[in-house]
C-alpha positions as a LaTeX table, in Angstrom:
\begin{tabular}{lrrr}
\hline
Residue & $x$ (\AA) & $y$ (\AA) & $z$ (\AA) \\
\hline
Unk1 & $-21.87$ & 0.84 & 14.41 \\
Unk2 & $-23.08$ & 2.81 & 11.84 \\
Unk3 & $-21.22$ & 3.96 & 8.63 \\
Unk4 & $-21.90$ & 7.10 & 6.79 \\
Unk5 & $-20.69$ & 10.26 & 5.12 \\
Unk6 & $-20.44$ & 13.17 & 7.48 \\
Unk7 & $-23.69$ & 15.50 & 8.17 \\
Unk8 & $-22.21$ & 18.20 & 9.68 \\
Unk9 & $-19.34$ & 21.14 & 10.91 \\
Unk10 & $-19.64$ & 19.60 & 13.88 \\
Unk11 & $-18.93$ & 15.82 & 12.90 \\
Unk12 & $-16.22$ & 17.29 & 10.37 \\
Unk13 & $-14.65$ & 18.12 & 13.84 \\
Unk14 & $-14.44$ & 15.24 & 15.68 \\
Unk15 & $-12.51$ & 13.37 & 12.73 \\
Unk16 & $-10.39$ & 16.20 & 12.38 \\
Unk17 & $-9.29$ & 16.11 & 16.57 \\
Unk18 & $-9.71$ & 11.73 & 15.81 \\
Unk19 & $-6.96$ & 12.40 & 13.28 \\
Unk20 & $-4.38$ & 14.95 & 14.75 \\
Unk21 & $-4.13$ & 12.50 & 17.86 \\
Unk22 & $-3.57$ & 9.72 & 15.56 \\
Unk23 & $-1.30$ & 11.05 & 13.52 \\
Unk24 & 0.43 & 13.65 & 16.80 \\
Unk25 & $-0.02$ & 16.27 & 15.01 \\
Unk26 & $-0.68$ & 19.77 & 16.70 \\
Unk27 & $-3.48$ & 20.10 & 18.64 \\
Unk28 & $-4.82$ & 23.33 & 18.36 \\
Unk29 & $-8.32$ & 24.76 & 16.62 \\
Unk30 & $-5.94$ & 26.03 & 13.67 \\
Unk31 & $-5.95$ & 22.04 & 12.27 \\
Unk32 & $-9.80$ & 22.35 & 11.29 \\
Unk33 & $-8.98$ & 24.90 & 9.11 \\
Unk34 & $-5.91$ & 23.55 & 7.81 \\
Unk35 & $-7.90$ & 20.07 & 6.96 \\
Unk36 & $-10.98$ & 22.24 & 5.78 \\
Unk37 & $-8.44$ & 23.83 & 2.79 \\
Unk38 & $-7.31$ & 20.53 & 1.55 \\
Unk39 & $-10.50$ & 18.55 & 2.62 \\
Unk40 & $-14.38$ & 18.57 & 1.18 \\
Unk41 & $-15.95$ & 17.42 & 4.27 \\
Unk42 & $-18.57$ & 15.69 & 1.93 \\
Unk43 & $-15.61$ & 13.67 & 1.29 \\
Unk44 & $-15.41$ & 12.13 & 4.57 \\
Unk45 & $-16.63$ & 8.62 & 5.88 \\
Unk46 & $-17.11$ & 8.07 & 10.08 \\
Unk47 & $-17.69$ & 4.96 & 11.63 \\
Unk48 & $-20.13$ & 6.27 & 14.22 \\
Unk49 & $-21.23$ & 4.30 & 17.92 \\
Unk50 & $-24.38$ & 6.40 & 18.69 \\
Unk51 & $-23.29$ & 9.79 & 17.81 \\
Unk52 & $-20.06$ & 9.51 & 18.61 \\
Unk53 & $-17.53$ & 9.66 & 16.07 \\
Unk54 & $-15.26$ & 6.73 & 16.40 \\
Unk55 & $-13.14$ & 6.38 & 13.63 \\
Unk56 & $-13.00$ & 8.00 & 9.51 \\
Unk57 & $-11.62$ & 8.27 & 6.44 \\
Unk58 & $-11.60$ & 10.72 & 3.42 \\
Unk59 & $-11.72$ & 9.44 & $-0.04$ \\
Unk60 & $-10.03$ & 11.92 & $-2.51$ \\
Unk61 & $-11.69$ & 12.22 & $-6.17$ \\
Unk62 & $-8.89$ & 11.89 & $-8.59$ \\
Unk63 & $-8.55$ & 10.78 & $-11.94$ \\
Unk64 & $-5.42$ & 9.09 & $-12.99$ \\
Unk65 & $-3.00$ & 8.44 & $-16.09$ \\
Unk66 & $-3.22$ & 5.51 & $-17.54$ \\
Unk67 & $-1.84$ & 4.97 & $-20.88$ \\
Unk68 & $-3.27$ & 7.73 & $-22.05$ \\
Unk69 & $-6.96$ & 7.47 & $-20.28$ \\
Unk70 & $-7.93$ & 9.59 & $-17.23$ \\
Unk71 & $-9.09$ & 6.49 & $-14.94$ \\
Unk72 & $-11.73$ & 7.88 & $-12.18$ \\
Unk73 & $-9.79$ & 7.17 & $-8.96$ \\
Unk74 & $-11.13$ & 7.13 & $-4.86$ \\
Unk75 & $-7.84$ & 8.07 & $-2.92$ \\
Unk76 & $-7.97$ & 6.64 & 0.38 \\
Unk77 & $-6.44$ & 9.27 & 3.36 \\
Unk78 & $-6.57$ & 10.09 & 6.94 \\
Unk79 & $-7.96$ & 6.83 & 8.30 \\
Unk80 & $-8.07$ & 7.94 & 11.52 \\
Unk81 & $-9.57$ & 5.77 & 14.53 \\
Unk82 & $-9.64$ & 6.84 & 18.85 \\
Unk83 & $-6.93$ & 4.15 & 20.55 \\
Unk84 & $-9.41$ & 3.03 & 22.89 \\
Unk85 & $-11.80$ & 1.54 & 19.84 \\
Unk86 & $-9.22$ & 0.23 & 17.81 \\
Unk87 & $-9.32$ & $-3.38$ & 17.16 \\
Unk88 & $-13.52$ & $-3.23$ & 17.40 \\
Unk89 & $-13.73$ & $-3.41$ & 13.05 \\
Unk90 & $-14.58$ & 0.12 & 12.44 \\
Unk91 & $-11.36$ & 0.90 & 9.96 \\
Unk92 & $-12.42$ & $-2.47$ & 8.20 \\
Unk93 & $-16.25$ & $-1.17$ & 7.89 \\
Unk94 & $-15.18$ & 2.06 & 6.75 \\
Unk95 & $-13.27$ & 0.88 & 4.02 \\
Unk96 & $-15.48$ & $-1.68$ & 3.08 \\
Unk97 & $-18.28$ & 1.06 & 3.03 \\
Unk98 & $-15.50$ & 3.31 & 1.34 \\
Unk99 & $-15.68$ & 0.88 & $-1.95$ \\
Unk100 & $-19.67$ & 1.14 & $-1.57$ \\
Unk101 & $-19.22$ & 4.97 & $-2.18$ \\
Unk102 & $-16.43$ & 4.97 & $-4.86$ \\
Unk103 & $-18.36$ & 2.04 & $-6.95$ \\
Unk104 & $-21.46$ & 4.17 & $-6.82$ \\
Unk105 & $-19.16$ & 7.49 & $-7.69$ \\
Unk106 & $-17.60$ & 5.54 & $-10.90$ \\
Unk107 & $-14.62$ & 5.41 & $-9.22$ \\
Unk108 & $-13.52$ & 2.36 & $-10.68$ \\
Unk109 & $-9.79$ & 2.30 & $-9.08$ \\
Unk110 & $-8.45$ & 3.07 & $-5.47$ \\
Unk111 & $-5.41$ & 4.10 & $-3.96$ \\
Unk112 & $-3.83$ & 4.64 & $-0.96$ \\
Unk113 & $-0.21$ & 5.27 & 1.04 \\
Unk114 & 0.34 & 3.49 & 4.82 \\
Unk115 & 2.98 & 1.90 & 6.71 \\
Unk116 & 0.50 & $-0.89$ & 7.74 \\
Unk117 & 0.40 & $-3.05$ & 4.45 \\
Unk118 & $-1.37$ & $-6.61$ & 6.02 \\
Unk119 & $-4.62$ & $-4.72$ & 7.01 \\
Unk120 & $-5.13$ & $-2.93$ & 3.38 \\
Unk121 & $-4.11$ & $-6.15$ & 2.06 \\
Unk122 & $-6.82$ & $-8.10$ & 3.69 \\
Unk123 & $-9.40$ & $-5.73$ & 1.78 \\
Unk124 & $-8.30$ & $-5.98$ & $-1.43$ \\
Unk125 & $-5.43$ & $-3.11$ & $-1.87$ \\
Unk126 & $-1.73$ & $-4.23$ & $-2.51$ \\
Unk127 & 1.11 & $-2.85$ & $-3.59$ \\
Unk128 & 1.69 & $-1.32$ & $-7.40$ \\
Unk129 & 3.71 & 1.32 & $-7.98$ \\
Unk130 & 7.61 & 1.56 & $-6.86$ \\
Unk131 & 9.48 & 4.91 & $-6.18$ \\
Unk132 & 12.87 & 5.20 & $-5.78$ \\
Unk133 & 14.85 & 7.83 & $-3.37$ \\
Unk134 & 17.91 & 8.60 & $-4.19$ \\
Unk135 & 20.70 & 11.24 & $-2.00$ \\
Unk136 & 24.28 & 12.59 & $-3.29$ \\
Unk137 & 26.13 & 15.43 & $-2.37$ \\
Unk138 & 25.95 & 17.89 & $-4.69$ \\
Unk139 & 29.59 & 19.60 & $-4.57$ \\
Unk140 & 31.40 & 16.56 & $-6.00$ \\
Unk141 & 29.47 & 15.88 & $-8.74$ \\
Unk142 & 28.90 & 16.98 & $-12.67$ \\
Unk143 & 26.82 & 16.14 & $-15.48$ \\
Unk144 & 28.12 & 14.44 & $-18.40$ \\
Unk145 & 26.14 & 17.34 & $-20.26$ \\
Unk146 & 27.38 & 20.65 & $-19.76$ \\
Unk147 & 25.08 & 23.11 & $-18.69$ \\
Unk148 & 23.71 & 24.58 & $-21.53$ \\
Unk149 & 22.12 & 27.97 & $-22.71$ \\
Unk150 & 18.64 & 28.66 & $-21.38$ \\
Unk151 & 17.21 & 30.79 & $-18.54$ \\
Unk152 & 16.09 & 29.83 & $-15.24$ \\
Unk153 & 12.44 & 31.67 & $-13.80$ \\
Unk154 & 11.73 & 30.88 & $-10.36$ \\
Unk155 & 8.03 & 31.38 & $-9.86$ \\
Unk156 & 5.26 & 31.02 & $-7.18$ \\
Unk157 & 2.47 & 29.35 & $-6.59$ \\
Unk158 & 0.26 & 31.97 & $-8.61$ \\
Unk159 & 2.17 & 30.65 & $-11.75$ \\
Unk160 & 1.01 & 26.67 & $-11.59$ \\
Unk161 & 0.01 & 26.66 & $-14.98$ \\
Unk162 & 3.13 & 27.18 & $-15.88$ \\
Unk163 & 3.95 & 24.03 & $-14.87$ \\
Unk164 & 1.02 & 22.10 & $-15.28$ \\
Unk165 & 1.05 & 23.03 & $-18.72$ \\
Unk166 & 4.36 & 21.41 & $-18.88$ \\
Unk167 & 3.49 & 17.82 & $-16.80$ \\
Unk168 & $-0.15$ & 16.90 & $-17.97$ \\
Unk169 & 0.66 & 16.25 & $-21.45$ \\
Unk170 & 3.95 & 14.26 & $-20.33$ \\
Unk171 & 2.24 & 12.12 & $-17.99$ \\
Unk172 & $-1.01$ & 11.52 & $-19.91$ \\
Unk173 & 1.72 & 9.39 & $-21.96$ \\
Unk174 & 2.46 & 7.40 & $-19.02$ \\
Unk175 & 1.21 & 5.18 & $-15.91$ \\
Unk176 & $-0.44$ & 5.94 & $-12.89$ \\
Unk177 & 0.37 & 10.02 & $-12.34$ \\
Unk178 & $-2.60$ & 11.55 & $-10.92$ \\
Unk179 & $-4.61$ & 14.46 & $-12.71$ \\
Unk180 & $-3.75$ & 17.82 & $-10.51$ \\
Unk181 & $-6.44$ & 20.46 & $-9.61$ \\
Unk182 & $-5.24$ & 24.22 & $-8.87$ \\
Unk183 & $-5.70$ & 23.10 & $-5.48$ \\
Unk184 & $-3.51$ & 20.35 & $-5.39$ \\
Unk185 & $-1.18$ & 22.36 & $-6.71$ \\
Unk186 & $-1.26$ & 25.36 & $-4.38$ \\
Unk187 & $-1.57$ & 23.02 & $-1.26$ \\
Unk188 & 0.34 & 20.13 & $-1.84$ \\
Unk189 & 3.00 & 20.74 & $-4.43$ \\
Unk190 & 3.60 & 24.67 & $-3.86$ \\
Unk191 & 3.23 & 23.93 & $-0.32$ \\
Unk192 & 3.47 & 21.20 & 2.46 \\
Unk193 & $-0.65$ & 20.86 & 3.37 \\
Unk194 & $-0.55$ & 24.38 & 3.66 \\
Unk195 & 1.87 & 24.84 & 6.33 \\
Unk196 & 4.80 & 26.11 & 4.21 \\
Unk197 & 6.24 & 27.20 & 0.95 \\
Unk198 & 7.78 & 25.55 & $-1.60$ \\
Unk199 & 10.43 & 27.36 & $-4.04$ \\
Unk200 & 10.23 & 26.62 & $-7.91$ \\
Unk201 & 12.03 & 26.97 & $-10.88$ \\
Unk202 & 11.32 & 26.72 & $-14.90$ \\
Unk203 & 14.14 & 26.42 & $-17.51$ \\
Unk204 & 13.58 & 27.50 & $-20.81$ \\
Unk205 & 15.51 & 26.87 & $-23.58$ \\
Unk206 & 17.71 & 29.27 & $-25.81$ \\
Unk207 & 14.82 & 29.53 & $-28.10$ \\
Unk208 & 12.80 & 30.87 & $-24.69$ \\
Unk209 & 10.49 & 27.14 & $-25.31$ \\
Unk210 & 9.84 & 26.04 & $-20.95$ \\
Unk211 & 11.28 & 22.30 & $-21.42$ \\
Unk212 & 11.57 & 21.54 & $-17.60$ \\
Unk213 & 10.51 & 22.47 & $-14.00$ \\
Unk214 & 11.88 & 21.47 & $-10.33$ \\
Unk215 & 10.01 & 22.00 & $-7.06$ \\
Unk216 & 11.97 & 22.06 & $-3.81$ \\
Unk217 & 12.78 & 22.85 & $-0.56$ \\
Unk218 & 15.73 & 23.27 & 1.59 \\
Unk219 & 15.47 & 21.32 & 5.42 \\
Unk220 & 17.76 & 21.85 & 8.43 \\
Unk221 & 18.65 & 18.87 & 10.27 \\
Unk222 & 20.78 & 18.64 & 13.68 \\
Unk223 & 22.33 & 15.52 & 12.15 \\
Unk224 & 25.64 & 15.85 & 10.11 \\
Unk225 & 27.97 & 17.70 & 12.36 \\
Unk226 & 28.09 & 20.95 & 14.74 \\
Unk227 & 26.85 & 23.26 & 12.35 \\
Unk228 & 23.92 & 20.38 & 11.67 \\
Unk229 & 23.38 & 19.89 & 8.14 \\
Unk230 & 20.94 & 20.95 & 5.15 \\
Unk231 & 18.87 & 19.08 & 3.28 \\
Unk232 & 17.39 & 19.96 & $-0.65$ \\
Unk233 & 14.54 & 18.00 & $-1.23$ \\
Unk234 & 13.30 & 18.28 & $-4.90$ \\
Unk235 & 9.04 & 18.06 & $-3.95$ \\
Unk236 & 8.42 & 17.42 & $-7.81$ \\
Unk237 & 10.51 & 17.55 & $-10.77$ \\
Unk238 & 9.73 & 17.19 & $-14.75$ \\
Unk239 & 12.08 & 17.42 & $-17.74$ \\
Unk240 & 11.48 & 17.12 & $-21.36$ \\
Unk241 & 14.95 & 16.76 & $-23.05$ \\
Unk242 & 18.93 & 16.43 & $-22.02$ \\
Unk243 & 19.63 & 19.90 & $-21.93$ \\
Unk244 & 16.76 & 20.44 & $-19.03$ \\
Unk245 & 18.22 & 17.52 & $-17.28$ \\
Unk246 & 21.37 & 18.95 & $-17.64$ \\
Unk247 & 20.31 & 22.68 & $-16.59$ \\
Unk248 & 18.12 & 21.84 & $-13.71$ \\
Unk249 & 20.67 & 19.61 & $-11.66$ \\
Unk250 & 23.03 & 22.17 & $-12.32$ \\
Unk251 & 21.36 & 24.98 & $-10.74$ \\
Unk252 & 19.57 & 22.22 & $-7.61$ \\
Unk253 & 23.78 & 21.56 & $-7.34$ \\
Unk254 & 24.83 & 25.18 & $-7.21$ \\
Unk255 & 22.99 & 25.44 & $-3.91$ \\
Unk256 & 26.68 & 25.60 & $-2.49$ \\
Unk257 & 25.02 & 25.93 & 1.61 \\
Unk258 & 23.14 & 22.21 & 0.71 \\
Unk259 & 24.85 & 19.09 & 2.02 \\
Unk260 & 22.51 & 16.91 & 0.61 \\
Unk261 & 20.05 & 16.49 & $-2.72$ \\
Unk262 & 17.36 & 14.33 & $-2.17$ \\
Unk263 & 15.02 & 13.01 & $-5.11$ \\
Unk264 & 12.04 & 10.16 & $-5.07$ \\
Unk265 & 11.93 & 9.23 & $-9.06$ \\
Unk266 & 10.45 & 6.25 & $-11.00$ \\
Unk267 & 12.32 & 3.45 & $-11.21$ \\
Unk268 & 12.88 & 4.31 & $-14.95$ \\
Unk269 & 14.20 & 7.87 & $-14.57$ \\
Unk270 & 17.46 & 8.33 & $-16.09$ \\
Unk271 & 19.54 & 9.70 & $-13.49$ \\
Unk272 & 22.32 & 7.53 & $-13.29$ \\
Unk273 & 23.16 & 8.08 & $-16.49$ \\
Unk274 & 23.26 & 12.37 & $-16.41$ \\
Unk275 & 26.21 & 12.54 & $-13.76$ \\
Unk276 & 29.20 & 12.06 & $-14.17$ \\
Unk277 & 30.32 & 9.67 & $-11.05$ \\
Unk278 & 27.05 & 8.20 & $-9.85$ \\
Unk279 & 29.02 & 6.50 & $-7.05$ \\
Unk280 & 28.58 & 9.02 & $-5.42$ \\
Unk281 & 24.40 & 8.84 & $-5.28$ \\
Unk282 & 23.57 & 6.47 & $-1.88$ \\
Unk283 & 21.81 & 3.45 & $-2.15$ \\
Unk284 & 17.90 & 3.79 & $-3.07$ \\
Unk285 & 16.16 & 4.26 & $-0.01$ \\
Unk286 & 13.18 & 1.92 & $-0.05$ \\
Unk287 & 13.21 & 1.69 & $-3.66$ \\
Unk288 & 10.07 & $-1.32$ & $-3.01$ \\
Unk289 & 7.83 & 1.56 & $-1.63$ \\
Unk290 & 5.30 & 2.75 & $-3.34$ \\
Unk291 & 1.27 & 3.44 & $-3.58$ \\
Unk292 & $-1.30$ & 0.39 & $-2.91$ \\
Unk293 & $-4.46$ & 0.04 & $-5.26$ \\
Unk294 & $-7.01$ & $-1.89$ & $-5.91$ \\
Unk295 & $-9.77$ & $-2.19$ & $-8.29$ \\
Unk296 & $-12.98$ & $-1.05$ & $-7.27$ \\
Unk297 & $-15.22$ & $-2.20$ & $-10.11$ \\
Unk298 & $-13.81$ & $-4.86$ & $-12.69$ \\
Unk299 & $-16.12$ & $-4.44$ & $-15.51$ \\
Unk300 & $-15.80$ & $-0.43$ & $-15.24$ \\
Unk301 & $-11.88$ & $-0.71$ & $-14.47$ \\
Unk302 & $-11.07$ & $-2.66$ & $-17.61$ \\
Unk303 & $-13.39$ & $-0.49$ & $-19.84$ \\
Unk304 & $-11.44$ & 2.65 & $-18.52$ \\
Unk305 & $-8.45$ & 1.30 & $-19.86$ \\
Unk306 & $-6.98$ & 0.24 & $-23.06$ \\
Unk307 & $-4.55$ & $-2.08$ & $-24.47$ \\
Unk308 & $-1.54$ & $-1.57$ & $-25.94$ \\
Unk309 & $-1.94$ & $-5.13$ & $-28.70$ \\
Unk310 & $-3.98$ & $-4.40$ & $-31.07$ \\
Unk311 & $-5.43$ & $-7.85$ & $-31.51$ \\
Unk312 & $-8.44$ & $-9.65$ & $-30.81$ \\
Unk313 & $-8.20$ & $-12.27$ & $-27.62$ \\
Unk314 & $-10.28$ & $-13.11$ & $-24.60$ \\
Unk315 & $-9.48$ & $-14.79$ & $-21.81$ \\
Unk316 & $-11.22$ & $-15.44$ & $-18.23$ \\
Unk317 & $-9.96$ & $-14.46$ & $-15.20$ \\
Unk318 & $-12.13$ & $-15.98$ & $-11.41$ \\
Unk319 & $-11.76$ & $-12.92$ & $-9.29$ \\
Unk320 & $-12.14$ & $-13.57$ & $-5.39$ \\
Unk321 & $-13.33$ & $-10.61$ & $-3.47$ \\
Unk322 & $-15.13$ & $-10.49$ & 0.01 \\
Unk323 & $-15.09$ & $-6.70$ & 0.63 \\
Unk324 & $-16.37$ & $-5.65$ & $-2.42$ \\
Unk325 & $-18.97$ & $-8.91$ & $-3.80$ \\
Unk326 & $-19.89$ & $-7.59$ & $-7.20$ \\
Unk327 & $-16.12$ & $-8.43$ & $-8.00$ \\
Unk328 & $-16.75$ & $-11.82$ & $-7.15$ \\
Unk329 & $-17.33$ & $-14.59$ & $-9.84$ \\
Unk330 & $-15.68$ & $-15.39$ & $-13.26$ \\
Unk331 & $-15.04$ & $-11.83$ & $-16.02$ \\
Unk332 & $-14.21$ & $-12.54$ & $-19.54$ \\
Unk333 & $-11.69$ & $-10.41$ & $-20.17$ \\
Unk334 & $-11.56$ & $-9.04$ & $-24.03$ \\
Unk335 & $-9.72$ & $-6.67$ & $-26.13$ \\
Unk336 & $-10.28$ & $-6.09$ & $-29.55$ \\
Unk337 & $-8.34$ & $-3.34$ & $-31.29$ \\
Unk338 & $-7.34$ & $-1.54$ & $-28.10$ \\
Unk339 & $-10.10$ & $-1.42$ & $-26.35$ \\
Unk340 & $-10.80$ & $-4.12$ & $-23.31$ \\
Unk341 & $-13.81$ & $-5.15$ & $-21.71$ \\
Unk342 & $-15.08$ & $-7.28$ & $-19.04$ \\
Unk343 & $-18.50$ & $-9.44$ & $-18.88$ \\
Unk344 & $-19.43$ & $-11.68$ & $-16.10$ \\
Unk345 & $-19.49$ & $-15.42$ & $-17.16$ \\
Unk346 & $-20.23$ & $-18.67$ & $-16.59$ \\
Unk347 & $-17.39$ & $-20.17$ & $-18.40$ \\
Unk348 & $-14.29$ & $-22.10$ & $-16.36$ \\
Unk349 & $-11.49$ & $-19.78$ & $-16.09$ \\
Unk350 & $-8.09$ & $-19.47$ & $-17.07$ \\
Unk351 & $-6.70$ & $-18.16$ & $-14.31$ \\
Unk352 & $-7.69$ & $-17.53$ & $-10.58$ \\
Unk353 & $-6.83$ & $-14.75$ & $-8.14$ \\
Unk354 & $-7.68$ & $-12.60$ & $-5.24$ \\
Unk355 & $-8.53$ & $-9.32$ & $-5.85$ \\
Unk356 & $-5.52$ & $-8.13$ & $-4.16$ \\
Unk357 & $-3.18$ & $-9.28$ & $-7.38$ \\
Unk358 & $-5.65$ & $-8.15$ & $-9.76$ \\
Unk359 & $-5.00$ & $-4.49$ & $-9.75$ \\
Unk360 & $-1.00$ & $-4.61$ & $-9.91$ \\
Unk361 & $-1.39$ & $-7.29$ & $-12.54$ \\
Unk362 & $-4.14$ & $-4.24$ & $-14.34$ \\
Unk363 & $-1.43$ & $-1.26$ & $-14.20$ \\
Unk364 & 1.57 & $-3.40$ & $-15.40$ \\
Unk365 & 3.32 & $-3.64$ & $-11.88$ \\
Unk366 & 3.40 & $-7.38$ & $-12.02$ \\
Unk367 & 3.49 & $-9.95$ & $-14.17$ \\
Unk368 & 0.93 & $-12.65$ & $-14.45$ \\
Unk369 & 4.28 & $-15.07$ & $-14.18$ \\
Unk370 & 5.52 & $-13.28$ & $-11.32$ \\
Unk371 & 2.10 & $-13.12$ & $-9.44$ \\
Unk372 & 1.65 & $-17.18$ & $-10.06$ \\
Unk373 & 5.43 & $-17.34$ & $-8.79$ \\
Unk374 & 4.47 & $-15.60$ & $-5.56$ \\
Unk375 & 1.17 & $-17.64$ & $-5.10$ \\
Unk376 & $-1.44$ & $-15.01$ & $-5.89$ \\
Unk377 & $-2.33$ & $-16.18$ & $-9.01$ \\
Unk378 & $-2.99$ & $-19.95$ & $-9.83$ \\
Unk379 & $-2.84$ & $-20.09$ & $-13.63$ \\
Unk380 & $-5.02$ & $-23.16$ & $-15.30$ \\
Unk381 & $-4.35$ & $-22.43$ & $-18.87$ \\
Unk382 & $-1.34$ & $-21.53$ & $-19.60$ \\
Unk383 & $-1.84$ & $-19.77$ & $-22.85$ \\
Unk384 & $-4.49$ & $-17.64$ & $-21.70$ \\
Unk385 & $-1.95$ & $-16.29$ & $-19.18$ \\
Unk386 & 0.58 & $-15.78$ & $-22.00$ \\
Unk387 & $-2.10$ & $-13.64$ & $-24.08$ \\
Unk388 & $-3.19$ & $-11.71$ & $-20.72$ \\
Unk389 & 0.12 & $-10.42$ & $-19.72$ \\
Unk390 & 0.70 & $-9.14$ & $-23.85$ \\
Unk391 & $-3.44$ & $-7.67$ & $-23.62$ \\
Unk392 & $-1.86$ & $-5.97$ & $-20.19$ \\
Unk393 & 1.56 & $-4.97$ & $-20.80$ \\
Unk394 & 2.66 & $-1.16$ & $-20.37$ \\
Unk395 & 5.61 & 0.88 & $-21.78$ \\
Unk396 & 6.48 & 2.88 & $-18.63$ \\
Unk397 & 6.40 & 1.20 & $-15.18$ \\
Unk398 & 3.74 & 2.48 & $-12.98$ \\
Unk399 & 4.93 & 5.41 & $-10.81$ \\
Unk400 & 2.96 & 7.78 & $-8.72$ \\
Unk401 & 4.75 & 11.09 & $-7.28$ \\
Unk402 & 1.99 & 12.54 & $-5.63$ \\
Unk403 & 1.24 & 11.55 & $-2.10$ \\
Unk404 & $-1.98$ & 12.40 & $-0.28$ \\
\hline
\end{tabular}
């Protein structure tokens, strides 16, 4: 088995058909272009038997938000293998040459989105971000803040700046957004991978200032009756103040034909507290789910982030890792003033982990108490672990609302 990027159109192909069967999606020649407008085929891994293409993967360049650093980030997509070679170790070669690539790219972090959370666990990705999901019905409910003055512009896809110009600064702030490009914003926020349009809307404020945007889409479901029933589902949302929370679920609740609003949000997002009966919002569905990372490279992971304690502390962490072995071994792990580092050593550590509860640990998901509670940490100094969760706490939780 040989793993490599692809060569050619041809090989670009294969994992293109190798991906609509695994994923049953349609199977006609239109796919290839469809994948071609959201994919770089130099961004593609196949595991290959011969010159047969028998399983791939694509690994996205992003960068993402971290506490106000862009963090150089492989995302992991489309790993795609034939049913009659599964189980032969080609996803696991892929992915282990997948961290080959991104190491050598300076991607120092890695994420990914899958149902199938064992196998990414067993090289080195695990769960670190939450989302949360939340459904009401938007004809029985107000906001506690009237709707105030302002205008509403509902724009297309030719006016992403608009928006952009609104989110980047907001989540540069925070934890673990991910940079957009024009084209991830024409093909994955605008639209549904290219296969149909999204509507949008800006609110400005009585001064004419844009403090807030909502993407959407309206679904029809056979569910919920004879007449079926209809489904707003806000694709991305962003609001700077109470008035733009107040304005944009005012005009996503005037949609008087919708049954139901749907919204994923971070787990901090303060929507409970802008209507007036939350009672009425159903349960968080799956409010655990949420994007899997990993690190990549330690030492260039820690120096692409910073601390939010100014002070001056080091302590050492042993890092097991088998899929990616420069990992592997003992890494001081110092901040002085903000900035961290990491520097292999020789000296006994303070605390030991697999990689796995490293990068969760790194974004602020979990606690180093919480990860020794669940048995992926062991901690052998206890006030080393005390300093290392204050060198690695965050203000926001981490929170990712693009998938991919």
């Amino acid at each position: 088995m040989e793993v490599r990027r692809l060569r050619s159109d041809g090989e670009f192909a294969q994992y293109v058909q190798t991906a609509i069967y695994a994923f049953n999606a349609p199977r006609d020649e239109s796919q290839v272009e469809r994948y071609r407008a959201i994919y770089d085929p130099s961004w593609c891994l196949g595991a290959f038997d011969g010159g047969d293409l028998i399983a791939g993967l694509t690994i996205l360049p992003f960068d993402q938000h971290l506490l106000g650093q862009a963090v150089p980030f492989g995302g992991i997509a489309t790993v795609a293998s034939l049913p009659e070679r599964r189980r032969e170790g080609a996803v696991g070669a892929l992915l282990r040459g997948a961290l080959v690539e991104m190491r050598d790219a300076g991607q120092v972090l890695s994420g990914l989105y899958t149902p199938h959370y064992s196998l990414y666990r067993r090289f080195g990705w695990e769960i670190s971000h939450r989302m949360l999901a939340y459904s009401f019905p938007p004809k029985v409910l107000q906001t506690r803040v009237p709707r105030p003055q302002g205008s509403f512009d509902r724009v297309g896809v030719d006016r992403w700046q608009t928006l952009a110009a609104l989110r980047e600064p907001f989540m540069a702030t925070r934890n673990g957004a991910l940079l957009r490009t024009e084209t991830r914003w024409r093909n994955h926020v605008f639209s549904q991978d290219s296969k149909g349009t999204h509507d949008a809307v800006v609110w400005s404020n009585a001064a004419g200032e844009p403090r807030g945007y909502a993407v959407y889409r309206q679904d029809k479901r056979q569910a919920g009756g004879p007449w079926g029933e209809t489904i707003l589902r806000v694709v991305d949302w962003l609001v700077l103040d109470g008035d733009a929370y107040a304005a944009l679920l005012n005009y996503l609740m005037s949609h008087d034909l919708v049954d139901q609003i749907v919204m994923v949000v971070s787990e901090d997002e303060p929507l409970l507290m802008t209507l007036d009966e939350p009672l009425h919002l159903k349960a968080p569905i799956g409010d655990w789910i949420g994007m899997l990372t990993r690190i990549v490279d330690v030492e260039g992971a820690f120096a692409a982030r910073r601390s939010t304690w100014e002070g001056s502390r080091s302590v050492v962490i042993g890092v097991s890792d088998r899929s990616a072995p420069w990992n592997d071994g003992a890494w001081q792990i110092t901040t002085d003033g903000g900035t961290l580092s990491a520097t292999k050593t020789n000296t006994s550590p303070d605390l030991e982990c697999d990689v796995t509860a490293l990068a969760p640990i790194y974004n602020g998901f979990l606690t180093v108490e919480n990860a020794a509670r669940a048995g992926m940490l062991k901690i052998c100094n206890v006030a080393a672990a005390t300093a290392l969760q204050r060198v690695l706490a965050v203000p926001y939780p981490p929170y990712c609302p693009d998938d991919f």
